[in-house]
DRENSE-842337 format. One line per 4 residues: their letters; for each residue x negated, y negated, z of N, C-alpha, C. Coordinates in steps of 0.02 Angstrom, whole numbers. Atoms other than C-alpha are relative to their C-alpha. Layout:
// DRENSE-842337
A> X Y Z X Y Z X Y Z  ...
// end
This chain:
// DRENSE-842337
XXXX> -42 59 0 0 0 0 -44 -62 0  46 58 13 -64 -158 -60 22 -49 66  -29 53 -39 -76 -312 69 28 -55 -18  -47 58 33 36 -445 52 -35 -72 46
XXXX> 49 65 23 -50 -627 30 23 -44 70  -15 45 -74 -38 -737 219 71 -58 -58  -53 43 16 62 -867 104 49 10 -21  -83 -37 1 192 -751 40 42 4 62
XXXX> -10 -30 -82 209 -693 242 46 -77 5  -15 56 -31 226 -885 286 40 -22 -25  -73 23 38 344 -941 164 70 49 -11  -54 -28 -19 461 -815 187 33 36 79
XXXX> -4 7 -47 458 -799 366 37 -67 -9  -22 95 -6 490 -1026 363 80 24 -40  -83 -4 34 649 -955 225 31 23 37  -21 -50 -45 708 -831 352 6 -70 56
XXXX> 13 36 -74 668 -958 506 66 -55 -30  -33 44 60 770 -1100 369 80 34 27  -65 -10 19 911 -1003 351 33 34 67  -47 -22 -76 964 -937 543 14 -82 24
XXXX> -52 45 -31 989 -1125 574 41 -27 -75  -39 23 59 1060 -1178 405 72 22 -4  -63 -24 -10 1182 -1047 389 18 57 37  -43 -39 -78 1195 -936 545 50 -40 17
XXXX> -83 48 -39 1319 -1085 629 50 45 -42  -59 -20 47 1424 -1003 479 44 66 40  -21 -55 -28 1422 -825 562 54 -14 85  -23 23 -72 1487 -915 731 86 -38 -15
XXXX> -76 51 12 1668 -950 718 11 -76 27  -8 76 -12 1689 -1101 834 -37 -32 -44  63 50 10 1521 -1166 761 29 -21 -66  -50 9 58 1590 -1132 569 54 -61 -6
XXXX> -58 66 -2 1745 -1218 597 -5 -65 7  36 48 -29 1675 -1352 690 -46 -40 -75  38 15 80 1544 -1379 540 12 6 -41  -26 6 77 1643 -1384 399 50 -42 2
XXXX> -38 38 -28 1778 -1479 484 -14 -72 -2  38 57 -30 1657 -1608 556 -42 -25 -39  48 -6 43 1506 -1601 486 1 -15 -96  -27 -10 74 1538 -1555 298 48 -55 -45
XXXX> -44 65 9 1691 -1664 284 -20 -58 16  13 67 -25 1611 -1811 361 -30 -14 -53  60 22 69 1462 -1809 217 44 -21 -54  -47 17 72 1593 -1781 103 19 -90 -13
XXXX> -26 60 -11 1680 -1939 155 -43 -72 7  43 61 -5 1547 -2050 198 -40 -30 -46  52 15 44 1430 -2039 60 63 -18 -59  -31 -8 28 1592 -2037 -37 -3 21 -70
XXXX> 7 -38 42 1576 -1891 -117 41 16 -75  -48 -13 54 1670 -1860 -299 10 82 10  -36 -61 -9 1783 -1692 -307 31 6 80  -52 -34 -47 1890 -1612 -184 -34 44 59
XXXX> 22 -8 -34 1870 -1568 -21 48 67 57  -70 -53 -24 1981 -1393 33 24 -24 73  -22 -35 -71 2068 -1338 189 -3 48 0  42 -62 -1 2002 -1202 257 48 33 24
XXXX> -74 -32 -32 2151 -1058 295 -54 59 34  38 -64 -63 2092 -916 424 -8 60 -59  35 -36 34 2064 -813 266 -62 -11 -24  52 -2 14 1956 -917 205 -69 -8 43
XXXX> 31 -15 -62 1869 -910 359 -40 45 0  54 -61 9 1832 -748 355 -59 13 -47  35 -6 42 1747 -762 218 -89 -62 -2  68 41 -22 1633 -904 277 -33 42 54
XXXX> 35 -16 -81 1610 -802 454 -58 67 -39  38 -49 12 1548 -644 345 -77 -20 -46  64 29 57 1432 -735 218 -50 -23 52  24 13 -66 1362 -810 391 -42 62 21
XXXX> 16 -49 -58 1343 -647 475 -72 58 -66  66 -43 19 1237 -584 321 -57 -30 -25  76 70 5 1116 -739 318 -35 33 41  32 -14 -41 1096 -686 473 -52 96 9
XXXX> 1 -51 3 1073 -495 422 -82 -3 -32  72 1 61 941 -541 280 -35 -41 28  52 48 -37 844 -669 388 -37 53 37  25 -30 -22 822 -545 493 -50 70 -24
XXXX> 23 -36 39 764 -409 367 -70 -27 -40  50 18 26 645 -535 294 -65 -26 45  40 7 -53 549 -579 477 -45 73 21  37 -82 -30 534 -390 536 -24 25 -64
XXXX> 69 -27 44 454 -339 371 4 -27 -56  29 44 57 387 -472 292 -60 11 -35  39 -17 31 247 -379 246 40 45 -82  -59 -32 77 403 -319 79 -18 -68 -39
XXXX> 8 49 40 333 -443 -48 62 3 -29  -59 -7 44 490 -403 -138 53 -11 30  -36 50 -53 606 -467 -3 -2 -75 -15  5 74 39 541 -645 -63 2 5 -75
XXXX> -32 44 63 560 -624 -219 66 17 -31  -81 -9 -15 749 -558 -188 38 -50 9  -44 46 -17 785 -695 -89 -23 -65 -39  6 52 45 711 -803 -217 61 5 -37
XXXX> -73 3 33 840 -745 -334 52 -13 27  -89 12 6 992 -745 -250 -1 -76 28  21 75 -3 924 -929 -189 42 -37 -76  -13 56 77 936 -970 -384 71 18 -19
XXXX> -71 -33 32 1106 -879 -399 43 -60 58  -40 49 -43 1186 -977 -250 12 -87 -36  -30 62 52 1142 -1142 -328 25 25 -49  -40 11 67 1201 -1101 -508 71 6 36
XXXX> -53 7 -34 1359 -1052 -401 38 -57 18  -17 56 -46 1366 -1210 -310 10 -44 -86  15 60 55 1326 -1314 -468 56 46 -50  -63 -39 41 1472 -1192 -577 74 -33 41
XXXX> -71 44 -37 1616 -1245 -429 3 -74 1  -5 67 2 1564 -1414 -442 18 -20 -71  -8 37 91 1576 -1434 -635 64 19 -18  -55 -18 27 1720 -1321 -661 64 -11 41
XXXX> -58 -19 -59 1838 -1310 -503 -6 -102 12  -15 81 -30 1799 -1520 -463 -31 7 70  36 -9 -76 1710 -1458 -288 -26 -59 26  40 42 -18 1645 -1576 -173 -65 -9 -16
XXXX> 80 5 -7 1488 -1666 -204 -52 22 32  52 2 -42 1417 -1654 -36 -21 69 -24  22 -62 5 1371 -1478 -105 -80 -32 -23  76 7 21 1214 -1552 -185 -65 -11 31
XXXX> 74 -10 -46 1084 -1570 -52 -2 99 8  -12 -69 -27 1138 -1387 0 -47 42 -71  10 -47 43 1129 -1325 -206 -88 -29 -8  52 37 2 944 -1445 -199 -50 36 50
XXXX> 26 -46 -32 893 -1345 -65 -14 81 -5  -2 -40 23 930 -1204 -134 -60 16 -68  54 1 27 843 -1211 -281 -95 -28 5  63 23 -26 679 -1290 -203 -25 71 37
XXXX> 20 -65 -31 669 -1111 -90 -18 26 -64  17 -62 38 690 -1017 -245 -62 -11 -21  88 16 45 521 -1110 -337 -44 31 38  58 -25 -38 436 -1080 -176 -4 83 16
XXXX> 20 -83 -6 476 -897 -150 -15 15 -70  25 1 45 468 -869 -308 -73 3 -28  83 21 -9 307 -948 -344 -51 41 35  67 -49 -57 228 -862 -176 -33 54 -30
XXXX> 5 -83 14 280 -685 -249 -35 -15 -66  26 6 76 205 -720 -436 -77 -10 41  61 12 -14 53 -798 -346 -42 46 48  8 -59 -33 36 -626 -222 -6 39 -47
XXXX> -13 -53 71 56 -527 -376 -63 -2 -42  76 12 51 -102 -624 -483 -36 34 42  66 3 -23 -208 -628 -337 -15 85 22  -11 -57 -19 -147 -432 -291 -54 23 -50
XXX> 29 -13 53 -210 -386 -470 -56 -43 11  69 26 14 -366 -474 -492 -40 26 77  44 -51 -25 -433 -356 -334 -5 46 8
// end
């Protein structure tokens, strides 16, 4: 088994570390609610965001609490063995899939703006995991 490169380790550990406070609150019902309510809606409103801004029904709830609960699943999968180069460059992809997502409900459905720091963030992880794993990969090969 080849070793995997300290800066792959570190940058996907920091994505992992990133995403239990980003979107764990999600897995936390009060917290959820609370932050999409509060939070979410406020950006919307303040920055005065263009598109639409739902109401959230206890179905769609669930569906925020589970997407939550498997941030929290894959954060954790990418800390305890972060020596899986291929773990970063997993969660690179589905990084780049979330934004196009985000940036698809906003163009087609009218979605709130405030999504764009979120889909901005998104794609900025993916370059860097991304990147790491390609640059673990040269330096793998060339010893």
């Amino acid at each position: 088994m080849q070793k995997t490169s300290k800066t792959l380790v570190k940058v996907q550990v920091a994505s992992a570390v990133y995403d239990y406070f980003a979107a764990g609150i999600l897995a936390i019902p009060v917290l959820a609610d609370w932050h999409l309510r509060t939070n979410i809606n406020a950006a919307h409103t303040l920055f005065g965001a263009q598109g639409s801004f739902p109401a959230f029904e206890p179905f769609h709830m669930l569906f925020v609490y589970m997407l939550g609960g498997f941030s929290i699943m894959w954060s954790t999968l990418r800390i305890f063995w972060k020596e899986q180069a291929t773990l970063a460059l997993c969660d690179g992809l589905l990084r780049l899939f979330f934004a196009l997502l985000m940036l698809a409900v906003m163009m087609i459905w009218d979605a709130t703006r405030a999504l764009i720091p979120f889909m901005i963030s998104e794609l900025a992880w993916s370059a860097v995991l991304i990147w790491a794993y390609f640059g673990h990969k040269r330096l793998a090969s060339s010893n």
